[in-house]
N, C-alpha and C positions, 0 to 999 in steps of 0.2 A: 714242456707242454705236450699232449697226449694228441693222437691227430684227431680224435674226437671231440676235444677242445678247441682247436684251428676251427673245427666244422663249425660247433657252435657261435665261436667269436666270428668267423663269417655270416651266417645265419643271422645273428645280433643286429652284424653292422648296415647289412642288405634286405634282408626280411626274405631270404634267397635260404630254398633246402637244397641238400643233394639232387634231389630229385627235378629241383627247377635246377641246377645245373646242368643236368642232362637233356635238359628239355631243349636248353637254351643252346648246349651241345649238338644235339640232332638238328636243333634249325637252323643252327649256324652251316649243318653241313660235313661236320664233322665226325660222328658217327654212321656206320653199317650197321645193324640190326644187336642198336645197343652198345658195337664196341666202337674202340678209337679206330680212326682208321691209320692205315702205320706209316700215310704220307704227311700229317698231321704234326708237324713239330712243336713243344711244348712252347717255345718263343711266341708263335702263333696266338696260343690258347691264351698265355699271360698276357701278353698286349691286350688279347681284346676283353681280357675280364679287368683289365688295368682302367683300361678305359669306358667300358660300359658299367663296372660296378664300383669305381674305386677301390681295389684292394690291391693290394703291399703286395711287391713280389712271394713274400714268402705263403702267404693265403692263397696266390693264383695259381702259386707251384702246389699247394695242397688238391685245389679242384681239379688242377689237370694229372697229379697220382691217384684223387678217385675215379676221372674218366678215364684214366690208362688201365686202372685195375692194380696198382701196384700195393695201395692202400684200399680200405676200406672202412664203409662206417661203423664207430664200436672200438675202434683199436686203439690201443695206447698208445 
């Protein structure tokens, strides 16, 4: 599966874009002007999108490589 797929199957199951990730990202606190901040541990990020949006570790691990910058959207 392509991590633009992950996106979308996220998107799908929450009616949540990249973009409201980050959103929800900066209010949580967790971003600096856009980035992650690098005391930010990914355990973190999962749990609270485990729990605020019900998704599967492997989709929370996806939103927290877009907010890391490790991934991005568009990519195989």
């Amino acid at each position: 599966m392509s991590f633009q797929s992950y996106l979308d199957t996220i998107q799908a199951k929450t009616g949540q874009s990249p973009a409201d990730f980050r959103a929800y990202a900066d209010w949580q606190g967790y971003l600096t002007d856009g980035q992650l901040k690098p005391e930010v541990k990914a355990g973190t990020i999962v749990a609270d999108l485990k729990r605020d949006f019900g998704l599967g570790h492997g989709h929370a691990m996806a939103i927290y490589a877009l907010l890391k910058g490790i991934k991005s959207e568009g990519e195989n």
